[in-house]
N, C-alpha and C positions, 0 to 999 in steps of 0.2 A: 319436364315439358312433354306434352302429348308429341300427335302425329301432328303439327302445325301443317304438314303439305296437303295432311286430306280433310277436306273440309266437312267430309261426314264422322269425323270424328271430332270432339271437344279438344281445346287447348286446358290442359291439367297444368292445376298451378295446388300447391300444396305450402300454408307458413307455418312456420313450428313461431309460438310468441303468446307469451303470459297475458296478451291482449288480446283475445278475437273479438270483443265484441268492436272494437276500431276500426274494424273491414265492414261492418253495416255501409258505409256510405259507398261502399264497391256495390255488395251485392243486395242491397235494397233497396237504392235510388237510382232513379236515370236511365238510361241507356247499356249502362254494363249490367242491372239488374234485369231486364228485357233479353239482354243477350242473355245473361246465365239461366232465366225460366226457358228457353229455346235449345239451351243444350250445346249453345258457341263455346261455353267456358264451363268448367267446375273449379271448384275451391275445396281444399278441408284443411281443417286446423287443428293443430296439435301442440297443448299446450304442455310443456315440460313439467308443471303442479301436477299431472295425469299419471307424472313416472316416479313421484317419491314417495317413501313407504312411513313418513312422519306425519303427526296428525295436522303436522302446522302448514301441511304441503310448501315446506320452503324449499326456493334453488336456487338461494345465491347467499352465499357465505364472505368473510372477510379474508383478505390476501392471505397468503401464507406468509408468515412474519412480519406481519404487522403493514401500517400502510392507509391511507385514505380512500373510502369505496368499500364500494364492493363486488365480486365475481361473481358469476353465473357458475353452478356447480358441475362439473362437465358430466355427470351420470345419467341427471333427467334431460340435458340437451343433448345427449348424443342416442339415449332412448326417443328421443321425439324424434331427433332427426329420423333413426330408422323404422321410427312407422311412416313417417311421411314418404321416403324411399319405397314400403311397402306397400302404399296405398298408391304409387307413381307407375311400382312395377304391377297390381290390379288391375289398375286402367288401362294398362298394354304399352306403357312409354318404356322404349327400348333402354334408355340412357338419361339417368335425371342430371342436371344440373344443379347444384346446389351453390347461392346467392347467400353470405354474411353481409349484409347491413353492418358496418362498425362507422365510429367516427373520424378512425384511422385511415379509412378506405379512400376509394377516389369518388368522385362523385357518379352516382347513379344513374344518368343524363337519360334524356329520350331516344338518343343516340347510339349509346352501348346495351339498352334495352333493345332497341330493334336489331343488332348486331347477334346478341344474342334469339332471339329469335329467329334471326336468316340462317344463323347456325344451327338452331334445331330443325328447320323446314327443311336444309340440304342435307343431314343426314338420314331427315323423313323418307327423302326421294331418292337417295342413295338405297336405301334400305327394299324400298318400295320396286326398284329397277331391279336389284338384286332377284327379288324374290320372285319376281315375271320373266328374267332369263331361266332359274332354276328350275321355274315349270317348266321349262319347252324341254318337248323330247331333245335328248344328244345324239350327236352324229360328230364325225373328223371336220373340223373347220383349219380352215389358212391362218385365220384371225389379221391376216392383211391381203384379204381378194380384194385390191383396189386394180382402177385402171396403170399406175405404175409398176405392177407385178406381173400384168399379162403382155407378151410377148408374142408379136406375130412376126412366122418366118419369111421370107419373101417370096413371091413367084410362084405361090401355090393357089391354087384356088380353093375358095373357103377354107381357108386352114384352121384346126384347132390352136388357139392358143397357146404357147407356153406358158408354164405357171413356175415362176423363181419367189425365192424367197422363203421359203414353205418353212424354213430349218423351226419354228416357233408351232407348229400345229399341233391339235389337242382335241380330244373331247370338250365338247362345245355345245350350246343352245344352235336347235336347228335356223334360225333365222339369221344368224351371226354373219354368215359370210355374204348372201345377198344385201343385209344392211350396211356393209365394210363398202360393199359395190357402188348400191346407188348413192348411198351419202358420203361421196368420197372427199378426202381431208383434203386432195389433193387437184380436183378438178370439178367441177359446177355443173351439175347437171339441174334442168329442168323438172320440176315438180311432175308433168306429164310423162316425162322419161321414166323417173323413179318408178313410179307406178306403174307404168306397163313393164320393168323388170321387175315389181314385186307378182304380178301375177305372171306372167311366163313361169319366172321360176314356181311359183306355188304349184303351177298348172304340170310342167316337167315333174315338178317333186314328187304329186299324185300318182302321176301316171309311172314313175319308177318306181312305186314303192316307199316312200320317203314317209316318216307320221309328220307329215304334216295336217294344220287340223282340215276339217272338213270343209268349214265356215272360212270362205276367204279372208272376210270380216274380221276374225279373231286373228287369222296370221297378221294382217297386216299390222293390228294393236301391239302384236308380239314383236315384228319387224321394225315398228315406228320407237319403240320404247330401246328396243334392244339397240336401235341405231343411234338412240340418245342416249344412253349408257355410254356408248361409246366413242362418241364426238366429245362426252364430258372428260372422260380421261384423256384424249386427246388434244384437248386443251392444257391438261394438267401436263403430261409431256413435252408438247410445244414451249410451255413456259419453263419448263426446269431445265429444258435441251439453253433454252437463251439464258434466263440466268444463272445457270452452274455452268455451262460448258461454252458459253461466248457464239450457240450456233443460231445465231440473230435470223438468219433467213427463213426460219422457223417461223417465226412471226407474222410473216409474210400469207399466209394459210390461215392466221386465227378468224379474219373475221368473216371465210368463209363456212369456216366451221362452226362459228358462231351462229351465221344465219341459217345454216341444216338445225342448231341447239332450238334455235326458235320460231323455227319452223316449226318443230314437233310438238315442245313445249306450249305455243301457244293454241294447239288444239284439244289440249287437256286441263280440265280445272286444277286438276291437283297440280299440274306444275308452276301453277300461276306466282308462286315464290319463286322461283329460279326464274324467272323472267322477270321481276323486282330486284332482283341481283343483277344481272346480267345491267339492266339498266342504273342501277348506281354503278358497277363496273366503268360503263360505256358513258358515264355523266348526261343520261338521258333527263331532260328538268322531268322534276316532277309534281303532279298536281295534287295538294294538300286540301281535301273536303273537310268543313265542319259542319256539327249537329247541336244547336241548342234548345 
């Protein structure tokens, strides 16, 4: 499977099968042939007859000791399989999944096809967050500069903050600790807040010295992505703190942090699967279009 999260990229589908020409009614008729001259999808096919060195191109022989039927010969199918893996890793798909069709299986459904695809869309995005924190210049981060962490002494005026908690800090993506701040797991701040501490801080950062970039614009993409990277593991937390270790209060927090997830989420195309999850998660109905 492709980049399913970026939609300027095609969805790569690759079938190894002594039939191609049975996919004509995919990719020549209809709707899926319209998408595949557009560049939504590709296909290639690799037929295991391509990998034996007999003139009869046969690949399936009879069981080993005897028996009714017959087997597919595992030489030419496991050479097809690995060009199709090859032509998966061409197309820039991180991590293929490979689907046996048997009649041993379970059934196929529209259901476990789209399961499968939300799981290549969230490793897309996974991948895709990754690769936007690694750009950003590093600096020392908290990795928990929340409002819980900062401590004001009493009876000073304007006092600096104490900062507890620190024992976890590291070399980090410069935006890391401002997004910990305003998208906090643990308190609700308003959208207009967020944003006048993503530019204060941008503006301090400048004027210290910090690489931050020039273009406020690009910080904030980097601050908004980076703060969703991290509300998504957050979640993954939350949930294993409740069910491995019974700290149920935890829960208590997800669906604040859920709406910082989709806050962010819903002002970019590409994360527009992890907000199709998020709402089967949350049993949000949903609306089923057809095209005839």
């Amino acid at each position: 499977m492709s980049d399913v999260a970026n939609p300027a990229k095609p969805f790569v589908i690759d079938a190894v099968t002594i039939f191609p020409e049975m996919f004509a009614a995919l990719t020549d008729c209809g709707i899926t042939r319209r998408a595949l001259e557009d560049g939504v999808w590709s296909i290639g096919f690799h037929n295991p007859r391509d990998f034996v060195g007999n003139n009869y191109r046969t690949v399936d022989d009879r069981p080993y000791g005897g028996g009714p039927g017959m087997v597919m010969l595992p030489e030419p199918l496991e050479a097809a399989i690995g060009a199709a893996k090859a032509r998966q890793a061409g197309a820039g798909v991180a991590k293929s999944r490979v689907i046996y069709l048997s009649p041993q299986g379970r059934p196929l459904s529209h259901e476990r096809v789209m399961r499968f695809v939300a799981d290549a869309a969230l490793a897309d995005i996974f991948r895709l967050l990754a690769q936007r924190a690694a750009a950003q210049p590093r600096v020392l981060v908290h990795r928990d500069f929340h409002s819980p962490n900062l401590m004001l002494g009493p009876d000073e005026p304007d006092p600096a903050p104490g900062i507890i908690d620190f024992q976890d800090a590291l070399d980090g993506p410069i935006s890391y600790d401002i997004a910990s701040l305003a998208l906090d797991a643990r308190t609700t701040w308003d959208e207009a807040r967020q944003l006048d501490w993503a530019i204060r801080y941008w503006e301090y950062a400048r004027a210290a010295g910090l690489p931050v970039p020039d273009d406020f614009a690009r910080f904030h993409v980097d601050y908004e992505w980076m703060g969703l990277q991290r509300n998504l593991r957050i979640l993954g937390v939350f949930a294993r703190l409740s069910h491995r270790d019974g700290k149920h209060h935890y829960l208590d927090h997800m669906p604040r942090v859920q709406a910082y997830v989709r806050q962010v989420a819903g002002r970019y195309a590409v994360f527009r699967p992890l907000l199709r999850l998020l709402d089967q998660a949350e049993r949000v109905p949903q609306a089923d279009g057809y095209s005839f």
